[in-house]
MOPAC internal coordinates of N, CA, C and O (Angstrom, degrees):
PM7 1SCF
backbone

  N    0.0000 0     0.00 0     0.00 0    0    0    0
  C    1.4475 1     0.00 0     0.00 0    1    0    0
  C    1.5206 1   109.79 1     0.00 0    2    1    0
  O    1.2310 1   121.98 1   -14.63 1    3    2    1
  N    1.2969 1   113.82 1   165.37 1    3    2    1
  C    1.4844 1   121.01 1   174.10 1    5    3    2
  C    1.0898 1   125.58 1  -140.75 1    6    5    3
  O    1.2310 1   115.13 1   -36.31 1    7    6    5
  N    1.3298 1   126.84 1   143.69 1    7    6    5
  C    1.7381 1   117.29 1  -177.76 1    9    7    6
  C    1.5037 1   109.73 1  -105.59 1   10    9    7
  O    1.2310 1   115.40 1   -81.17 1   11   10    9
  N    1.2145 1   126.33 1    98.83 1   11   10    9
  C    1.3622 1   128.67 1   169.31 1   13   11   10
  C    1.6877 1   122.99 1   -59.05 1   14   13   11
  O    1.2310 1   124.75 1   -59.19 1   15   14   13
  N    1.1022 1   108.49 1   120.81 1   15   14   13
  C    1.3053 1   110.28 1  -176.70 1   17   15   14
  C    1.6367 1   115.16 1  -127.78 1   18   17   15
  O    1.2310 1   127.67 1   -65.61 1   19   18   17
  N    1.3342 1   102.84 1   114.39 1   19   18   17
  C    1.2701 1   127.74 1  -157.24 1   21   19   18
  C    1.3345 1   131.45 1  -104.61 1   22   21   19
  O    1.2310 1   114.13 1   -91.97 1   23   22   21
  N    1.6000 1   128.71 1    88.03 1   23   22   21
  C    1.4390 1   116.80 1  -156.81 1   25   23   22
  C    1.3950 1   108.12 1  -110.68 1   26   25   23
  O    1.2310 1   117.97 1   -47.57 1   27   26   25
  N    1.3655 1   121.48 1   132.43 1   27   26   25
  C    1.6385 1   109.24 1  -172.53 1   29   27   26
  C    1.4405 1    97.92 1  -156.61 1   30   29   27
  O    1.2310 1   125.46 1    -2.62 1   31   30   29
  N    1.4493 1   107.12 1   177.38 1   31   30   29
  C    1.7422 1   135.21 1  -169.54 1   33   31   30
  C    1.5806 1    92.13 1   -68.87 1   34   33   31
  O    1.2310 1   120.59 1   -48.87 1   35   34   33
  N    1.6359 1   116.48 1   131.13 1   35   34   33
  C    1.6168 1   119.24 1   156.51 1   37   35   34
  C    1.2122 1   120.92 1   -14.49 1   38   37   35
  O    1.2310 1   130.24 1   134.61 1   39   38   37
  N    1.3696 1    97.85 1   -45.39 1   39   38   37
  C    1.8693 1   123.10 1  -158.11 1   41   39   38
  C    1.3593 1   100.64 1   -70.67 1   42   41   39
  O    1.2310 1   115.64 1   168.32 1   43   42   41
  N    1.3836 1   125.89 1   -11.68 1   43   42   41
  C    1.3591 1    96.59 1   166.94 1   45   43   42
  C    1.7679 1   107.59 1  -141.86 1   46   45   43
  O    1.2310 1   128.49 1  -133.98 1   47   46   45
  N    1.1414 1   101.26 1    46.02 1   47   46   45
  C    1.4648 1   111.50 1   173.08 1   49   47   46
  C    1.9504 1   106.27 1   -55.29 1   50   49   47
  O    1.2310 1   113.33 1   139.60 1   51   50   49
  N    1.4020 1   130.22 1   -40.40 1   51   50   49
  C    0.8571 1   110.69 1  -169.47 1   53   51   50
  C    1.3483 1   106.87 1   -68.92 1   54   53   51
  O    1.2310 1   120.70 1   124.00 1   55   54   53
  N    1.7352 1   116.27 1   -56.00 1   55   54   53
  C    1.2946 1   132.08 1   179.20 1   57   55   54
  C    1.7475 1   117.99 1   -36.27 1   58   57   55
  O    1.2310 1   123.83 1   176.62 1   59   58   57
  N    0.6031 1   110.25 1    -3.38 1   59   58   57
  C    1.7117 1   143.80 1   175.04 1   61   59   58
  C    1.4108 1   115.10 1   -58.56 1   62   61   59
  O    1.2310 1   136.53 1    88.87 1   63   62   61
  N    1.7796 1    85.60 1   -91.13 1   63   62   61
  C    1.6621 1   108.70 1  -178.87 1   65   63   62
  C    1.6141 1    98.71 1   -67.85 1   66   65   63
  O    1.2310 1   118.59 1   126.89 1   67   66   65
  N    0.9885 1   120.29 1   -53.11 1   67   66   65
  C    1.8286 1   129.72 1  -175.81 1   69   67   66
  C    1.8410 1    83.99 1   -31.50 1   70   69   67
  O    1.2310 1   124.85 1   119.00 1   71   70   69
  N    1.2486 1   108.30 1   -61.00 1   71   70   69
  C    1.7878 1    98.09 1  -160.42 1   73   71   70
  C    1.6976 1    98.16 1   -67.68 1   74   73   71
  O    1.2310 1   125.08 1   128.11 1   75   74   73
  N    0.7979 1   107.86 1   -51.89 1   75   74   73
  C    1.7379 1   103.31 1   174.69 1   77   75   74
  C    1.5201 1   107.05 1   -16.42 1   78   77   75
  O    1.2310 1   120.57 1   110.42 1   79   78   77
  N    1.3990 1   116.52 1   -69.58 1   79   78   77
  C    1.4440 1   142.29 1  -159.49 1   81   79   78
  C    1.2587 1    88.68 1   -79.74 1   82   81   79
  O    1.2310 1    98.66 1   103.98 1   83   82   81
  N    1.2818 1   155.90 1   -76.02 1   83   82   81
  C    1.0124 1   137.07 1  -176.93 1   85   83   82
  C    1.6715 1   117.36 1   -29.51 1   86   85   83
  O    1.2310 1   115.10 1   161.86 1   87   86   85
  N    0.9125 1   126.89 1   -18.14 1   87   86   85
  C    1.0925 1   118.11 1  -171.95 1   89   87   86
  C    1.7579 1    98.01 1  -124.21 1   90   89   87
  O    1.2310 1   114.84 1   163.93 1   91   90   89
  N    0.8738 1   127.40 1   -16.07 1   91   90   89
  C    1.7258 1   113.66 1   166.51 1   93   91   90
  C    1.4823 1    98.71 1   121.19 1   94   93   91
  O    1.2310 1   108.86 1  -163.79 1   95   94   93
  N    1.3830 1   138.45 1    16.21 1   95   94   93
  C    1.3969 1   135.81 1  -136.68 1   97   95   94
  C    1.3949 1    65.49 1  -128.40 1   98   97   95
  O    1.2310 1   123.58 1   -53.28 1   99   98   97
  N    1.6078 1   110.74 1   126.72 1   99   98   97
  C    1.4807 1   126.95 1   160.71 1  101   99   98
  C    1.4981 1   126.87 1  -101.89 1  102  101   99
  O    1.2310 1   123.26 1   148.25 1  103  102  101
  N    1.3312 1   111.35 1   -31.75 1  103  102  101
  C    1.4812 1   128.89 1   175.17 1  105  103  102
  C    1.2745 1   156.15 1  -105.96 1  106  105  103
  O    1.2310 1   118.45 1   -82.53 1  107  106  105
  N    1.0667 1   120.56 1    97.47 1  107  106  105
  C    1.2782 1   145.32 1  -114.47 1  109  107  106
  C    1.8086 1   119.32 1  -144.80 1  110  109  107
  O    1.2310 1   119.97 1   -62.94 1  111  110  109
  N    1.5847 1   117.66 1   117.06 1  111  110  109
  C    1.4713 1   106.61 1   170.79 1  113  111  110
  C    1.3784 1   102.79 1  -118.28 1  114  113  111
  O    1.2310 1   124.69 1   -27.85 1  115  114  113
  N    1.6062 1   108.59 1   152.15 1  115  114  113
  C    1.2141 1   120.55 1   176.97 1  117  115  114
  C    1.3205 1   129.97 1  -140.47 1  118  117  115
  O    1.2310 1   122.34 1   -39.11 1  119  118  117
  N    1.1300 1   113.13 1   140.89 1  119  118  117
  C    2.0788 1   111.57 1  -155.54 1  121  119  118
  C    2.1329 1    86.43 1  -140.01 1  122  121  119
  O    1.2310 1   137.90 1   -67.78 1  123  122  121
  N    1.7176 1    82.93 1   112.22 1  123  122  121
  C    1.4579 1   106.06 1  -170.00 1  125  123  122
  C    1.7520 1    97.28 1   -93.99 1  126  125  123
  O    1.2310 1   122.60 1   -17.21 1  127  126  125
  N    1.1866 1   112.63 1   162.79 1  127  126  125
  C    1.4188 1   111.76 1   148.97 1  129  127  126
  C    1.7511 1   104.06 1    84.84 1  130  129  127
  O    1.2310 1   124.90 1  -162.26 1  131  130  129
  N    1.5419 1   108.20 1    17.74 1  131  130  129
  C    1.6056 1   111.28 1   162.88 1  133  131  130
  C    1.2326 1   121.85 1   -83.85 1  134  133  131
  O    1.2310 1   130.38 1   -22.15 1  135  134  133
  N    1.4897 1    97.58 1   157.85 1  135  134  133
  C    1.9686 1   102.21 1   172.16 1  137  135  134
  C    1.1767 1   108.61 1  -109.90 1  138  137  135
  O    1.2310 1   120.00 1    15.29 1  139  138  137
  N    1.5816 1   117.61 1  -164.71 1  139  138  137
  C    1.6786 1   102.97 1  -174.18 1  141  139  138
  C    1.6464 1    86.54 1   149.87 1  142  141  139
  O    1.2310 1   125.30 1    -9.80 1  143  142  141
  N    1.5476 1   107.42 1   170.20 1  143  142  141
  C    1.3623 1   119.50 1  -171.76 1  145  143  142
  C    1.0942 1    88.73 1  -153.86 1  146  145  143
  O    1.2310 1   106.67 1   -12.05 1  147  146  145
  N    1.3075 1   142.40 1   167.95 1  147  146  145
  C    1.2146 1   175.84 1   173.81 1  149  147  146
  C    1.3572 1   120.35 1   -84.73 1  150  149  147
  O    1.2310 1   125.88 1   -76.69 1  151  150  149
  N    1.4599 1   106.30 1   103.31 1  151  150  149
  C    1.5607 1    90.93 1  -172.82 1  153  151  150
  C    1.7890 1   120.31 1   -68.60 1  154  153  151
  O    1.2310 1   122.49 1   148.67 1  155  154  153
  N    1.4914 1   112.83 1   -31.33 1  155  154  153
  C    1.4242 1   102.46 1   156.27 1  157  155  154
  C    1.4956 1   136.52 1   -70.05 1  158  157  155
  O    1.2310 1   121.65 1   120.94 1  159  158  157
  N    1.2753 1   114.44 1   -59.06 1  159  158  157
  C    1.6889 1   124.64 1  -157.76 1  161  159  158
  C    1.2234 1   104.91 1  -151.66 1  162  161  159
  O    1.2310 1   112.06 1   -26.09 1  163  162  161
  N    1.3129 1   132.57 1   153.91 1  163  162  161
  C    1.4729 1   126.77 1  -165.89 1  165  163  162
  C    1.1662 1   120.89 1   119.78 1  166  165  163
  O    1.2310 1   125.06 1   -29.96 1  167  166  165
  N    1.4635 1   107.88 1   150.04 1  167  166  165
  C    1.5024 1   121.94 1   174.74 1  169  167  166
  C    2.0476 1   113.24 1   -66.17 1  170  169  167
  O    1.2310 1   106.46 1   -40.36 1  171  170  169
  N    1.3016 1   142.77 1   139.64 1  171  170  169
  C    1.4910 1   115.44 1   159.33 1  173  171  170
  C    1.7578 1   114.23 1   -82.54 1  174  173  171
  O    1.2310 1   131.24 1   -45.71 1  175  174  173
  N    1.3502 1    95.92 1   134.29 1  175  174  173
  C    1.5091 1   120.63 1   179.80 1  177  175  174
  C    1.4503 1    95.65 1   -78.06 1  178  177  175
  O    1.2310 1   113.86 1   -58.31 1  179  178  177
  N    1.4444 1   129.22 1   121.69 1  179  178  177
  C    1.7247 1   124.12 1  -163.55 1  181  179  178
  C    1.7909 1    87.75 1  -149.12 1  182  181  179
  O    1.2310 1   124.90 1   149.61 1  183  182  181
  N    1.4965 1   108.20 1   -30.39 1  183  182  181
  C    1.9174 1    81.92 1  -172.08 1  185  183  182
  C    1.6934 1    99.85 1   101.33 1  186  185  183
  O    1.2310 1   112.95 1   170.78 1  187  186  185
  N    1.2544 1   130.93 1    -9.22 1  187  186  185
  C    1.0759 1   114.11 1  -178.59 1  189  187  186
  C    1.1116 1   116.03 1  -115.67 1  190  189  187
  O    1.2310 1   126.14 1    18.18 1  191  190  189
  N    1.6657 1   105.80 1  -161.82 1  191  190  189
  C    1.6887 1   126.51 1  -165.02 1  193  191  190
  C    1.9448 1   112.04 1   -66.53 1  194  193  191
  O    1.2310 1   129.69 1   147.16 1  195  194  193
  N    1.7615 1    98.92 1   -32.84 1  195  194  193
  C    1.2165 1   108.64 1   171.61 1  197  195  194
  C    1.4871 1   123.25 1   -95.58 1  198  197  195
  O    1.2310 1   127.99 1   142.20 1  199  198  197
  N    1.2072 1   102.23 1   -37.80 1  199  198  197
  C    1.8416 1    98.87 1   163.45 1  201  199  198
  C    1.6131 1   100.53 1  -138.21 1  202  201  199
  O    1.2310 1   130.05 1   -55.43 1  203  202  201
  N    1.4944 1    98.23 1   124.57 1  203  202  201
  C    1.3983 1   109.20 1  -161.84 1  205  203  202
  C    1.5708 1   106.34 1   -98.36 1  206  205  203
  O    1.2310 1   116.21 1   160.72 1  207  206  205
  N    1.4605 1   124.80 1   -19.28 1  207  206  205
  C    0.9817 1   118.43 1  -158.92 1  209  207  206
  C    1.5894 1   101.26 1   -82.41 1  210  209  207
  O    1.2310 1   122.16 1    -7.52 1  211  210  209
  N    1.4792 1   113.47 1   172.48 1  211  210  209
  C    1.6871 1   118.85 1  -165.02 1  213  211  210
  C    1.2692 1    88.05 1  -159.22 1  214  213  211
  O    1.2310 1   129.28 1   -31.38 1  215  214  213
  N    2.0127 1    99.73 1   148.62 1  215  214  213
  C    1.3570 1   112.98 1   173.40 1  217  215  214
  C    1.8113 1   113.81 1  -119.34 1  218  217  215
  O    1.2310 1   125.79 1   -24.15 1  219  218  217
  N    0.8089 1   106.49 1   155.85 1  219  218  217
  C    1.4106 1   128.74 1   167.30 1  221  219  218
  C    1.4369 1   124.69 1   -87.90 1  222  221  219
  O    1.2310 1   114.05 1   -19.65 1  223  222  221
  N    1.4075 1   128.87 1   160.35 1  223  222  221
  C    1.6661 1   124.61 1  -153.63 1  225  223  222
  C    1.5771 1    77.08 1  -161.82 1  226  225  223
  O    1.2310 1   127.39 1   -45.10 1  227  226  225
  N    1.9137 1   103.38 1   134.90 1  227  226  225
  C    1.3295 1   104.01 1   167.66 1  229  227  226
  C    1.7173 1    97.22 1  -143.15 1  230  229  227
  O    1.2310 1   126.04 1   -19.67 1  231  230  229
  N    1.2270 1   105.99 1   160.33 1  231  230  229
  C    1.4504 1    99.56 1  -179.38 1  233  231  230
  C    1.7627 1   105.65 1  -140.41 1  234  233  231
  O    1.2310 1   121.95 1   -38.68 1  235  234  233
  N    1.4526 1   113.88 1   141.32 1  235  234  233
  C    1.4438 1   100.46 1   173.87 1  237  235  234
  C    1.3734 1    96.34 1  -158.07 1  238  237  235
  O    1.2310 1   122.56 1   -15.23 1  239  238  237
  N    1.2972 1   112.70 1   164.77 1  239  238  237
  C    1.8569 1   130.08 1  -159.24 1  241  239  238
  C    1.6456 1    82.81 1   -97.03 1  242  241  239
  O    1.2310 1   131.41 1    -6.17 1  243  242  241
  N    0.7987 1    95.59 1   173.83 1  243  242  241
  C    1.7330 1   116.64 1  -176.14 1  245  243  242
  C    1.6343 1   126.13 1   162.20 1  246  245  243
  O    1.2310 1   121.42 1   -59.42 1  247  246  245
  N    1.5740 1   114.88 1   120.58 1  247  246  245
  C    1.5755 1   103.44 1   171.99 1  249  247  246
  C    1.4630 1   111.53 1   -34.96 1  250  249  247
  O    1.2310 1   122.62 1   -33.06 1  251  250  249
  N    1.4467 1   112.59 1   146.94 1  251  250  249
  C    0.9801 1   133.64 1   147.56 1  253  251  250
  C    1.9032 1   124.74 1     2.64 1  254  253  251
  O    1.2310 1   132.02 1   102.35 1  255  254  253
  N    1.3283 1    94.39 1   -77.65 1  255  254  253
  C    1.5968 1   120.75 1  -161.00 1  257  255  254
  C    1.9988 1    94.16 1   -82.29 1  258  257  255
  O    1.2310 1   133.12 1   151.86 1  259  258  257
  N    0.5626 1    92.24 1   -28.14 1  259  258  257
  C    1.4427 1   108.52 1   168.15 1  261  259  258
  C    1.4447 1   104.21 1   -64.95 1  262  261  259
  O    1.2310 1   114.32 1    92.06 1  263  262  261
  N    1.0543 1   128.37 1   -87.94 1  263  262  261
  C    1.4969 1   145.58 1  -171.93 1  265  263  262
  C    1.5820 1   109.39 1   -34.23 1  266  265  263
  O    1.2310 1   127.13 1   144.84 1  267  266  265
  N    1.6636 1   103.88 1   -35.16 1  267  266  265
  C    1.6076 1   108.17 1  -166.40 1  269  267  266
  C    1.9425 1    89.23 1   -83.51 1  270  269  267
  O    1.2310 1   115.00 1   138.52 1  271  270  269
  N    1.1721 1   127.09 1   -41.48 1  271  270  269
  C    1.6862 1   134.98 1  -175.75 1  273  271  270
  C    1.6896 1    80.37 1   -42.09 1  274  273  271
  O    1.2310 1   126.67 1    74.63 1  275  274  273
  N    1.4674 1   104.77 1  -105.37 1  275  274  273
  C    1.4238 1   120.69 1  -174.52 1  277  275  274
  C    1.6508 1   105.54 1   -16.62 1  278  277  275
  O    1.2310 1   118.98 1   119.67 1  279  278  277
  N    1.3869 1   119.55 1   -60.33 1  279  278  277
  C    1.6081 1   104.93 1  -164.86 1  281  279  278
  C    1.9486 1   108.08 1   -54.47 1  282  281  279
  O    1.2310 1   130.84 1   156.56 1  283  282  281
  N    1.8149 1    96.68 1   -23.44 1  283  282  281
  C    1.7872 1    74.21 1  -170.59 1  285  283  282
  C    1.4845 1   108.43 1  -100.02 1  286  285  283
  O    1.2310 1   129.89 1   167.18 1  287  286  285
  N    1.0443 1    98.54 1   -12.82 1  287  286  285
  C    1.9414 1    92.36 1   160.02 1  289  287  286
  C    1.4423 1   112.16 1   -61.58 1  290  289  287
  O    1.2310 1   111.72 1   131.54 1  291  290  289
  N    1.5426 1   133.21 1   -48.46 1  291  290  289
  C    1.1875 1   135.90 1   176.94 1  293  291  290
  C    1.9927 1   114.06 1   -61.57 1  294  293  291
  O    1.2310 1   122.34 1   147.79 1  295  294  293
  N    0.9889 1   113.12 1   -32.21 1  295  294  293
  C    1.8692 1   126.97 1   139.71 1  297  295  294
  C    1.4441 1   114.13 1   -19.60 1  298  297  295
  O    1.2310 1   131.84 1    98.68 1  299  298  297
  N    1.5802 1    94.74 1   -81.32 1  299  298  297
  C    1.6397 1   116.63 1   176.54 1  301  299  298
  C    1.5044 1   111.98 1   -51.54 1  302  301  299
  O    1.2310 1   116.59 1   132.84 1  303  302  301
  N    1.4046 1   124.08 1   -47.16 1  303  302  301
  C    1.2691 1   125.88 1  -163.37 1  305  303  302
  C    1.7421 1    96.95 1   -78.59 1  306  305  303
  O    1.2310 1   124.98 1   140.84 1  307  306  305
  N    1.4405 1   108.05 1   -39.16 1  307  306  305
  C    1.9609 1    87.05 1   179.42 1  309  307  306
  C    1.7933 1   117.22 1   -82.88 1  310  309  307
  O    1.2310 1   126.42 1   161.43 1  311  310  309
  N    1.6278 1   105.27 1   -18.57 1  311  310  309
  C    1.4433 1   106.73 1  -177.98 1  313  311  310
  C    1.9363 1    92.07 1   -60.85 1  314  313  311
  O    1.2310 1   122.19 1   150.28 1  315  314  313
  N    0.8025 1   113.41 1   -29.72 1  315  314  313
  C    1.8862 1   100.53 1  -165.69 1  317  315  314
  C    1.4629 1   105.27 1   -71.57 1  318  317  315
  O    1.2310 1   121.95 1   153.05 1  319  318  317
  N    1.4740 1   113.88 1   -26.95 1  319  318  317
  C    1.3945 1    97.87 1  -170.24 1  321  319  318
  C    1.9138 1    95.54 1  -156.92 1  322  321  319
  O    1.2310 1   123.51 1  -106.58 1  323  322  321
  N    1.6397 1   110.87 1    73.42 1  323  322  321
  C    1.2346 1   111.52 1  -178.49 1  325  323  322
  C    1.3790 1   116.42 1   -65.03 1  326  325  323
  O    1.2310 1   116.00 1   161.32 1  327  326  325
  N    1.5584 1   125.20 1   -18.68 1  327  326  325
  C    1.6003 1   119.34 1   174.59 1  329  327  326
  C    1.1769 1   102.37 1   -60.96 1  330  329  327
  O    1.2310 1    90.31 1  -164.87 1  331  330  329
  N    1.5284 1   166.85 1    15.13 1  331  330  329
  C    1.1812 1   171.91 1   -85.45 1  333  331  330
  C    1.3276 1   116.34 1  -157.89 1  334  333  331
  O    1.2310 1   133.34 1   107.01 1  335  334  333
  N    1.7827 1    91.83 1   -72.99 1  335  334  333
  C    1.6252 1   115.35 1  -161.32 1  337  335  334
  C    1.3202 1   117.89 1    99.06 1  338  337  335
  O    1.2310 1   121.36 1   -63.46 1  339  338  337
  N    1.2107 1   114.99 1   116.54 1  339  338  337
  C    1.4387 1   124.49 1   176.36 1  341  339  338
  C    1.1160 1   133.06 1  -147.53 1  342  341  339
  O    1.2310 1   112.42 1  -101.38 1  343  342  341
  N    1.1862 1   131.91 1    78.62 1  343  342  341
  C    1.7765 1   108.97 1  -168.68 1  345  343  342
  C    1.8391 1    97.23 1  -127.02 1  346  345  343
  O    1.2310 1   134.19 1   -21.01 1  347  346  345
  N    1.1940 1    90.16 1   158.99 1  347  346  345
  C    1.7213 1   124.18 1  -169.76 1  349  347  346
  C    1.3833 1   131.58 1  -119.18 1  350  349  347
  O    1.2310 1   107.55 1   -57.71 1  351  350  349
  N    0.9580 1   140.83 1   122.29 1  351  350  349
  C    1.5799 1   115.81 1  -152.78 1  353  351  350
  C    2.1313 1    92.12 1  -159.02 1  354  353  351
  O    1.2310 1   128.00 1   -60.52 1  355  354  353
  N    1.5846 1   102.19 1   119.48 1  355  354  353
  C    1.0920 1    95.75 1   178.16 1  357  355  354
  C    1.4216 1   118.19 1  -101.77 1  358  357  355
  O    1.2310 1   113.55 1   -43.55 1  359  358  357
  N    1.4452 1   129.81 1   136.45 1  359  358  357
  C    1.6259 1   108.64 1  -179.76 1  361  359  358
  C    2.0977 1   102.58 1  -134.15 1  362  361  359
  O    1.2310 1   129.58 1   -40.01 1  363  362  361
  N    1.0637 1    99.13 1   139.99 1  363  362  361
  C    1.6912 1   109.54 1   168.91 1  365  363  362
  C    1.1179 1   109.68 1   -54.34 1  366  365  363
  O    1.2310 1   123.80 1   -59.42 1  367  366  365
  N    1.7261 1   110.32 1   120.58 1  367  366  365
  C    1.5556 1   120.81 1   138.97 1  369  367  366
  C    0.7774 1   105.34 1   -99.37 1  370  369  367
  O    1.2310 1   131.11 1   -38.17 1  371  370  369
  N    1.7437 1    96.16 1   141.83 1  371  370  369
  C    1.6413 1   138.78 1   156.49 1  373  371  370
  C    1.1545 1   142.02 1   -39.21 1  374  373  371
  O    1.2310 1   139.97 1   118.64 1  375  374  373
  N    1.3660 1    78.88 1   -61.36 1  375  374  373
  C    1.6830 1   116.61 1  -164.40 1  377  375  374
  C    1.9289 1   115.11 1  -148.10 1  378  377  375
  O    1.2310 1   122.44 1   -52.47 1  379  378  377
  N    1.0979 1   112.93 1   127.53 1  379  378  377
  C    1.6781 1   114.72 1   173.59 1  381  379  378
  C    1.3197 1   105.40 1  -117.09 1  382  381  379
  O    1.2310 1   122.33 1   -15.88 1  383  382  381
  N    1.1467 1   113.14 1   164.12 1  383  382  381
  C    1.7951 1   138.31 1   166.98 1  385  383  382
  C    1.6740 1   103.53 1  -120.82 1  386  385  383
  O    1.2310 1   120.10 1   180.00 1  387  386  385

């Protein structure tokens, strides 16, 4: 299994879960209202008066073969519009409850 952990622009919080569901993936946590900069290129998303925009972080378990579908749709979804913010990050579970 794998836990995808998913950090991206407000702006596409729905487009998000929509891909989740597209693919049958029901379960899901999400922590709204982060800041963050880009370790390459990009504006920083901080929440404030000077850079207002903010990102969101979602994380969900998922087989394997699954995880790789979703990661390259999530590919597709930042190649269309990289001024955005998008990053994706897959890591091994062990163990679930």
């Amino acid at each position: 299994m794998k836990a995808l952990f998913i950090v991206y622009n407000q702006a596409y919080n729905q487009e998000i879960v929509e891909i989740l569901e597209q693919f049958g993936q029901r379960g899901y946590t999400v922590w709204s209202e982060i800041g963050g900069r880009g370790s390459v290129d990009g504006e920083p998303h901080l929440g404030s008066h000077a850079w207002p925009t903010q990102n969101h972080a979602l994380l969900s378990v998922m087989d394997d073969g699954l995880a790789s579908k979703v990661m390259q749709k999530l590919r597709e979804v930042d190649a269309s519009n990289p001024a955005l913010g998008l990053r994706a990050y897959t890591l091994g579970v062990e163990d679930a409850l």
